[in-house]
N, C-alpha and C positions, 0 to 999 in steps of 0.2 A: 310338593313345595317345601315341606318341613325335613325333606330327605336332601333337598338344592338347597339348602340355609344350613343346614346341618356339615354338608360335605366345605360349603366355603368356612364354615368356622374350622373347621379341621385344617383347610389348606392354609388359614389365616396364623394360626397355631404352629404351623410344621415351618412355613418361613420365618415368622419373631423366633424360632428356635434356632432354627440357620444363621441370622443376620448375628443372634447375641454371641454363640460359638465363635463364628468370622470375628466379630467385634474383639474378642478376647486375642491377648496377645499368645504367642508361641513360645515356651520356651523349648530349646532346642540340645540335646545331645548327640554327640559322633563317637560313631564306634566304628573299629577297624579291627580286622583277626590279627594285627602284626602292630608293634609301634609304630606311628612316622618317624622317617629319618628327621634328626635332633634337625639339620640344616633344612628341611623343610616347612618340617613347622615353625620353624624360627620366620619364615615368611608369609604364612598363611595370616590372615585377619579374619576371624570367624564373628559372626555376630554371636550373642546369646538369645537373641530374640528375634520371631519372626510377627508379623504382623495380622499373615494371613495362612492358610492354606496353597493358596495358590503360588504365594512367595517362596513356601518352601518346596513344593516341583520345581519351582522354576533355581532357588540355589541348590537342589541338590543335582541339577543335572550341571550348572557352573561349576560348582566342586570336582567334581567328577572327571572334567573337563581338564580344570586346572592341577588337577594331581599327576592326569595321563601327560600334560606337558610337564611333570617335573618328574617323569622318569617311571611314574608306574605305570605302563604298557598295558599291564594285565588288569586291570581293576576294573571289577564286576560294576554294573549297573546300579545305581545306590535303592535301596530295601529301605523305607518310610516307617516303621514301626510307632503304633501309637502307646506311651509311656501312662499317661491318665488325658483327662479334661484338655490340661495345657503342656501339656510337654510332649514332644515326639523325637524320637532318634533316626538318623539317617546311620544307615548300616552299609560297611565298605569290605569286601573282600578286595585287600591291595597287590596282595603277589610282591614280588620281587621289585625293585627299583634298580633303573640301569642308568648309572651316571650319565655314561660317554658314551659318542654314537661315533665310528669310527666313516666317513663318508667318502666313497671313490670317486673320483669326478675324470672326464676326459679333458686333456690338455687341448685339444683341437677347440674344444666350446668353451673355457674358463679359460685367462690369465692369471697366472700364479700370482703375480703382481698386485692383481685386482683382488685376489681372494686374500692376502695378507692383509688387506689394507681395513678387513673384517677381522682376522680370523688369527689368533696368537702362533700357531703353528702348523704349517702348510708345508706337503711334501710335494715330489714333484708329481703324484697321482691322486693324492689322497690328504685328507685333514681330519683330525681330531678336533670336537666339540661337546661341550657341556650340554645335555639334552636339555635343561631348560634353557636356552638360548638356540637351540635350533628356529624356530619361527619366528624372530625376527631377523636371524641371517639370513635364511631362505627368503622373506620380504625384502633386504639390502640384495640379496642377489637377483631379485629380480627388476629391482631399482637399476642395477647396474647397467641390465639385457636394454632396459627402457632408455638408457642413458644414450645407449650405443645405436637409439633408432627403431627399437621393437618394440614398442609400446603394450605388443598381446602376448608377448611370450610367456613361458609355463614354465616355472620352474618348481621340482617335486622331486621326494624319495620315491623309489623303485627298489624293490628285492630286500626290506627291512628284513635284518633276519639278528638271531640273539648268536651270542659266541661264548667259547668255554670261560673265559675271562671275565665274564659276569657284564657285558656290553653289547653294546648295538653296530650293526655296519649296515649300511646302504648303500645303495647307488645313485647318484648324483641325474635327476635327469631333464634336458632341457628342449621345450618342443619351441621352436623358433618359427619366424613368421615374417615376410618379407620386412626386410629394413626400411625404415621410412626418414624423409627429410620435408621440410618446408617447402613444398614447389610454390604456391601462394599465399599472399599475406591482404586479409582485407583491412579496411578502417572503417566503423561505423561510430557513428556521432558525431564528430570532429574529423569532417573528411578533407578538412585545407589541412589538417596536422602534416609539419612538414617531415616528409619522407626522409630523408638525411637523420632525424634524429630517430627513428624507428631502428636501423639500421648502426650506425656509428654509437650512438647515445643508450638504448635500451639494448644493443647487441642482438637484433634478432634482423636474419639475414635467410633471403633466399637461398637453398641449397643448401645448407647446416644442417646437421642432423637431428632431427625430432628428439627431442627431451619434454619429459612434460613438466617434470619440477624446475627444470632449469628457466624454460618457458613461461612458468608463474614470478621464477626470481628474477627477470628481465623487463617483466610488463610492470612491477613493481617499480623497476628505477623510472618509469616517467613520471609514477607522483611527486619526485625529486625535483622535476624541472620547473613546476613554480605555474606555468600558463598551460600545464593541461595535468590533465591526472584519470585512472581508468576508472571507469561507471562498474564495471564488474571485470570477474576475472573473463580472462579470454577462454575460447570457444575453441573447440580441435575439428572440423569437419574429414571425415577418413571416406576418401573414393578408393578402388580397386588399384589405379595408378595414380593417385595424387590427394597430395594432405593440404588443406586448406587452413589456416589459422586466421582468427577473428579478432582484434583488437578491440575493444569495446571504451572508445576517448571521450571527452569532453572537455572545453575550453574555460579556463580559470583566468579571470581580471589579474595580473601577475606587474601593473604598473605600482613603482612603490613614490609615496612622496614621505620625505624625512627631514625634519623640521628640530633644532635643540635654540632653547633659549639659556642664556645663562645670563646670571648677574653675581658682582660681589661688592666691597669696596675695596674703593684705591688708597692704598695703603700711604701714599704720598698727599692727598689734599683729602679724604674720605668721603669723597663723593661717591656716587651710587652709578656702579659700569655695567654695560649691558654689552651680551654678545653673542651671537647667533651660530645658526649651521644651517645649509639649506641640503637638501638633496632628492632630485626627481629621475628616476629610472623608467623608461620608457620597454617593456619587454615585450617582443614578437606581435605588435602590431600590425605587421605585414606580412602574418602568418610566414617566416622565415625564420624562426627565433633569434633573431638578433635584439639589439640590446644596446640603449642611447642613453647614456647617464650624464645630468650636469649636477656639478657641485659647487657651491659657493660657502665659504665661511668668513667671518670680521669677528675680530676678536674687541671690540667697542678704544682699539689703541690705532687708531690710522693700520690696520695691518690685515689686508683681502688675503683671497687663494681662491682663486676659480678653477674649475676643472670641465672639461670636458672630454667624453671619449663614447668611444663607435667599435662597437665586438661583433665580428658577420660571422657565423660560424658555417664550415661543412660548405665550404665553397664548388661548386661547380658538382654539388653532392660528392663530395670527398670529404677525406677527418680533416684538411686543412682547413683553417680559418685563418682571418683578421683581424686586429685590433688596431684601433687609433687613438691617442687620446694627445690633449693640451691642457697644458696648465700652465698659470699665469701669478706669481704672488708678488706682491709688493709690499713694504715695510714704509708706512710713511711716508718721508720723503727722503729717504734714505737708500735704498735700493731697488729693483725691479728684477726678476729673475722667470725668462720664459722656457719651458723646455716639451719637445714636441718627440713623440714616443711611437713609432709604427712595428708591429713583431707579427710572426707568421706563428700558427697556434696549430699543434697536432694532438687530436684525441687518442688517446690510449685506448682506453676506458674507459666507460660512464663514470668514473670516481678519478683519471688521472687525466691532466693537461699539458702537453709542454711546448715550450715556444723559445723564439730567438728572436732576433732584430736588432734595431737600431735605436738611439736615443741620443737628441741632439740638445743643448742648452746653449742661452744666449742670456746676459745678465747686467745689465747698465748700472752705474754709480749714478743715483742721481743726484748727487752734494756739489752742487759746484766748487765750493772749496772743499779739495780732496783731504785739507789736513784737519778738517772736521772730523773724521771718520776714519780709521785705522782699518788696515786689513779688511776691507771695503774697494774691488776694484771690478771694471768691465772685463768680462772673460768669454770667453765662444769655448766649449766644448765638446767631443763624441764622443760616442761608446757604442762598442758591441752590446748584447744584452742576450742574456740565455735563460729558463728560468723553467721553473714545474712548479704544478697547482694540485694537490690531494682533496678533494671535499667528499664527507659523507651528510647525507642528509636525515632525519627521524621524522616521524610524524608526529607534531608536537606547532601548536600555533605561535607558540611565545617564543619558543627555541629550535625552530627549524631545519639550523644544522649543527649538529652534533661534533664535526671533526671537520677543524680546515687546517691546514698545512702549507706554505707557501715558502718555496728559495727564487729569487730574483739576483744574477750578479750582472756587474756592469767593469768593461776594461775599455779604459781608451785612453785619451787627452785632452786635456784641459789649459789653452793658452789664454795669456794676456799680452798685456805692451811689453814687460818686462821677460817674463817665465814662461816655460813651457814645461808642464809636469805629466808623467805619466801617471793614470789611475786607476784603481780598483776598487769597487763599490759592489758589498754587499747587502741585501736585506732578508731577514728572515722571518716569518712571522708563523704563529701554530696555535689555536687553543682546542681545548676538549672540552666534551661535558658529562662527566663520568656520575650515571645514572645511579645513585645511591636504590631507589626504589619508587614507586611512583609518585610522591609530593615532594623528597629528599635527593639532591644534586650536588656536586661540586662542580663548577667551573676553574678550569684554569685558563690562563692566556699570555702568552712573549711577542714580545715583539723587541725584536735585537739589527740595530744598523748600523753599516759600519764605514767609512771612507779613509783609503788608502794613500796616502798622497805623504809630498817631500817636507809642503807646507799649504796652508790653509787659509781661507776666505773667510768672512764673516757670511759672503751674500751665498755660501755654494754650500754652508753645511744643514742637516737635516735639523726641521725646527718639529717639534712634538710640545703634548701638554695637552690637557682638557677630558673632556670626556670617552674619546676614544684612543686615548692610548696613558695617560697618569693622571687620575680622579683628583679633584683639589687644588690643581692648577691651571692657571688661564691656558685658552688654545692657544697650540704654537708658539707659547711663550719661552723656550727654551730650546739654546741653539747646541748641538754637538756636532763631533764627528764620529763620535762613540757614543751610541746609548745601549739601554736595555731595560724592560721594563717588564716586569712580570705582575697581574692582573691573578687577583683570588677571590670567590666569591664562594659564599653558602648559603644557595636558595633552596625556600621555600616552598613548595605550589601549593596556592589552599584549593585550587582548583584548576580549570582548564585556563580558565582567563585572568588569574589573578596570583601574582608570586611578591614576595620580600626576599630581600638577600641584606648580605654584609659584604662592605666591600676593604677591601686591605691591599695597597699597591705598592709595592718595590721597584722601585728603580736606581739607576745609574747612569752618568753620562761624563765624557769629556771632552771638552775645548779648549783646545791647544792656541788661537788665537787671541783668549782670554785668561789662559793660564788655569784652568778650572777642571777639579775632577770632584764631582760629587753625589751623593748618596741622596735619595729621594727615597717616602714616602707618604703615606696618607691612608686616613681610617673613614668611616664612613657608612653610612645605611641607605638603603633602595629600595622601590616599588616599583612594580610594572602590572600593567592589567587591559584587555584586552575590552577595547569600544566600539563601538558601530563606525566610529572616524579611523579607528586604528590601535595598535599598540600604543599606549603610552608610560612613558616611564620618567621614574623623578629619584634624582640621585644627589644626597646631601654628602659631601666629603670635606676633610681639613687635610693641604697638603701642608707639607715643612719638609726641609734639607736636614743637613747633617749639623751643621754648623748654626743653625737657627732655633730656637725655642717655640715651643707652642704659642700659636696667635691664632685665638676663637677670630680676628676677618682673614684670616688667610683661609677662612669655609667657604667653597663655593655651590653653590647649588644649582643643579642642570635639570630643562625639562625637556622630555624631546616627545615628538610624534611621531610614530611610522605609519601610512595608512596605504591600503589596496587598494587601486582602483582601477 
C-alpha cells in the first residue's frame, strides 16, 4: 500500500514538472552553416518565441518547408538543439540556393498564349521562373487544364535536375483526364426558378465546358436578381460519362413598395405644401421573372405623373424580352402629355441589356384661350428608340447596387397644326459607389438629357427637381431641353442597417422657350436605416440657382420608405 501511494506521488511530481516546463515559453534561435540569401530573409517573419514544445516540431518542419520553396533544394532536416531551460535552436544545413528553374514544357499540351498570361517570358518550348513562384504557377496551370474541362488533371515537375549555371530545369508534365461539360443541371429548393434565367442570366448552360471557379462565379450572379438567391454553393456530381451540377435556390419576397413624402413653403403666400411619390414593384410573381411597376408622383402644385410599365423577360426561353410602359402627366390645367413606350430587350450578359423599339407621344393644350399660354400646343409625336443597360450589383442591404449605367436615344418627329420638326433625344444616366472600406463610400451619380429640335414646346420638354434627380427642389418643378445634374454623397455606415451621408448637387439646365440657362445647386444632410417596414430615409437639403441668394424656405425636406414584401 505504502509502495501504490508512494509510486502516485512520484507520478503526480513528474507531471507538475512536465506541465510547468510546457507552461514556460520558448525562446527560440536558427542557425544555418552558410548565411541566408539577403532577399530571403528579407521575407521570412520568424517568431522569437515558441509557446510549446510541440510548436516548435511543428515550425521547424514549416521552416524547412518554406526555405525548400525559396530555392534550397538541399536543406537537411532541421536538428532541435536544446540551448538551457528556455531557449532551443533549430539547426539547418542549407546547401546552395538555386534561383531559377528553367522548365520544358510540350507545345501539344500547353498554349504559349495561356502560359504568357502567367509567366514574364515564355519560349516556344520552354520558360524561365523564379523558384519561389514555381507553386503557385503550377496551381494557375492547373487552374487553366480545369478551365478547359479537366477538372482531375495533374500537373507536376519530372526529371528536376541542377545545371552548370547554378539553376534548375525540369520537365513540364501533364496527366489529363477525360474532358468534361455540363450534360445536366438540377434545381433544388426553388424548383419553379425559372429556367431562362439559369441559362441567359447566371450563364450556365448545358453542353459548356466544366469550370469549376467559373461555375461558383455564375451561381453567384443570381444573388443579384433580387427574388431568389443560392442556400449554398453548388454541388458537382462526376459519372463515368456525365457531369451533373446541383443548384442549391431559394425564393426571396423581391416586391418593393416606395413611398417619399415631402413638404416646404410656398414661397409666394407661405403656406405649408405637401408632396408625395408612390411607387409599387411587383417582381416574378408568376414565377417568370417578370416585373409590373406603377408609379405615381404630385408634387402638392395641381401637377400628376403616373406611370406604368410591364418587363417579360427571356421570351419563348430566349435572351429576347419585352417591355411596355405608359405614362401620363398633366400640369394643372395647362397641359396633358401621354406617351406609350414598347422596345424588344436582348441579354448580353447577366450585367448587360440592350434594346430597341418604339415610342409614341400625344400632348393636348388644355387652355382654351391659347393666348393664355405661350409655346404650349397639341402635338402627336414618334420615335425610333435604341438603348443599353450596365448594372452590377453588391451584397449590401442599404446599397444593393453598386454600378448602374444607362444610354437611351430617341429619332423621329414631332408634329403639330402648324410645324413639323425632326428630333433627337438623348438620355443618359450612370452612378457608382466607390467602396472606400467597410463603413467609408463615395457615391457619385449624372443624369444628363438632352432634346434636339428646330424649336421647342413648353409641354414636350423634360421636367426634373426633387429627390431623385436635384435635392432642394420641388418634384418636376423645372422644365428643360438641356439639363445635367450630378449627385455627390459621403456616406457613413455605422452598421449594416444604419448610414448618414452629406449631400451636394450640381446642376444645369436650358430653356430655350423661356429664354433660361442656369446653374443649380444645393447642400444638405441624410439618414437612412434599415426597419422591419423597410428602408427608410430622410433627406434635409437648401436648393438655390445662380442668380438667387440663399433662402433658409427654399430647404426642403424628403421622407421616403422602401419596403420588401
Amino acid at each position: 500500500m505504502k509502495r501504490t501511494i508512494r509510486s502516485l506521488l512520484y507520478l503526480n511530481i513528474y507531471i507538475l514538472a512536465i506541465s510547468w516546463v510546457n507552461a514556460q515559453q520558448i525562446s527560440l534561435q536558427i542557425d544555418t552553416d552558410s548565411p541566408l540569401d539577403p532577399v530571403v530573409k528579407e521575407r521570412l517573419v520568424l517568431p522569437t518565441r515558441l509557446s510549446d514544445l510541440s510548436e516548435l516540431t511543428t515550425f521547424s518542419d514549416s521552416l524547412q518547408n518554406l526555405l525548400s520553396k525559396q530555392g534550397y533544394i538541399d536543406i537537411s532536416r532541421p536538428t532541435n538543439i536544446k540551448v538551457n531551460d528556455s531557449t532551443y535552436s533549430i539547426s539547418f544545413q542549407l546547401g546552395d540556393r538555386y534561383a531559377l528553374i528553367r522548365i520544358d514544357y510540350d507545345p501539344e499540351n500547353w498554349n504559349r498564349k495561356d502560359l504568357a498570361r502567367l509567366i514574364p517570358k515564355v519560349e516556344d518550348d520552354n520558360f524561365i521562373l523564379a523558384v519561389e513562384q514555381l507553386e503557385p504557377t503550377l496551381q494557375a496551370l492547373t487552374g487553366i487544364q480545369s478551365a478547359k474541362g479537366d477538372p482531375f488533371a495533374k500537373v507536376q515537375l519530372r526529371n528536376i535536375r541542377k545545371t552548370e549555371d547554378n539553376s534548375l530545369r525540369a520537365s513540364l508534365s501533364l496527366e489529363s483526364t477525360q474532358g468534361r461539360t455540363i450534360d445536366s443541371l438540377v434545381i433544388r429548393g426553388y424548383e419553379k426558378f425559372p429556367p431562362s434565367f439559369v441559362r441567359y442570366y447566371a450563364g450556365i448552360r448545358i453542353g459548356d465546358v466544366f469550370d469549376q471557379a467559373r461555375l461558383l462565379e455564375q451561381a453567384n450572379n443570381i444573388n443579384s436578381l433580387g427574388f431568389a438567391r443560392s442556400s449554398r454553393s453548388p454541388e458537382v456530381f462526376f459519372e463515368p460519362d456525365q457531369t451533373t451540377v446541383y443548384l442549391y435556390l431559394e425564393k426571396r419576397n423581391n416586391n418593393l413598395f416606395d413611398g417619399i413624402l415631402g413638404f416646404n413653403t410656398n414661397e409666394d403666400d407661405g403656406n405649408l405644401e405637401f408632396n408625395g411619390y408612390l411607387n409599387l414593384e411587383l417582381n416574378n410573381n408568376l414565377n417568370y421573372g417578370e416585373q409590373l411597376s406603377i408609379n405615381y408622383k404630385a408634387d402638392g402644385r395641381e401637377q400628376q405623373n403616373f406611370r406604368v410599365a410591364l418587363a417579360m423577360p427571356y421570351l419563348l426561353r430566349s435572351p429576347l424580352g419585352v417591355e411596355l410602359e405608359l405614362k401620363i402627366f398633366k400640369r394643372d390645367s395647362t397641359f396633358s402629355t401621354t406617351d406609350q413606350q414598347a422596345r424588344l430587350t436582348y441579354q448580353f450578359d447577366p450585367k448587360l441589356i440592350g434594346s430597341v423599339g418604339y415610342k409614341g407621344y400625344n400632348s393636348s393644350n388644355l387652355r382654351q384661350d391659347e393666348s393664355l399660354v405661350q409655346d404650349v400646343a397639341d402635338y402627336d409625336a414618334a420615335f425610333f428608340t435604341a438603348g443599353i443597360r450596365y448594372i452590377d450589383n453588391q451584397d449590401n442591404i442599404l446599397f444593393p447596387i453598386k454600378t448602374l449605367a444607362t444610354i437611351d436615344s430617341e429619332w423621329g418627329k414631332r408634329e403639330t397644326d402648324t410645324l413639323n420638326d425632326d428630333q433627337y433625344k438623348i438620355a443618359i444616366y450612370a452612378h457608382h459607389i466607390f467602396n472606400l472600406n467597410l463603413r467609408n463610400s463615395i457615391y457619385l451619380r449624372n443624369e444628363t438629357r438632352y432634346i434636339q429640335s428646330e424649336d421647342y414646346l413648353i409641354n414636350e420638354l423634360y421636367r426634373f427637381g426633387g429627390i431623385n434627380s436635384i435635392r432642394g427642389f420641388n418634384e418636376n418643378s423645372i422644365d428643360a431641353q438641356f439639363y445635367s445634374v450630378l449627385n455627390t454623397e459621403y456616406r457613413y455606415q455605422f452598421n449594416s442597417g444604419l448610414y448618414a451621408h452629406s449631400i451636394i448637387d450640381l446642376g444645369y439646365f436650358e430653356n430655350s422657350p423661356l429664354n433660361l440657362k442656369e446653374k443649380l445647386y444645393s447642400f444638405g444632410l441624410g439618414i437612412g436605416f434599415s426597419t422591419q417596414a423597410g428602408v427608410f430615409k430622410l433627406n434635409i437639403a437648401n436648393g438655390n440657382s445662380e442668380s438667387q441668394n440663399f433662402k433658409f424656405s427654399n430647404t426642403k425636406i424628403h421622407l421616403s420608405l422602401s419596403s420588401r414584401f
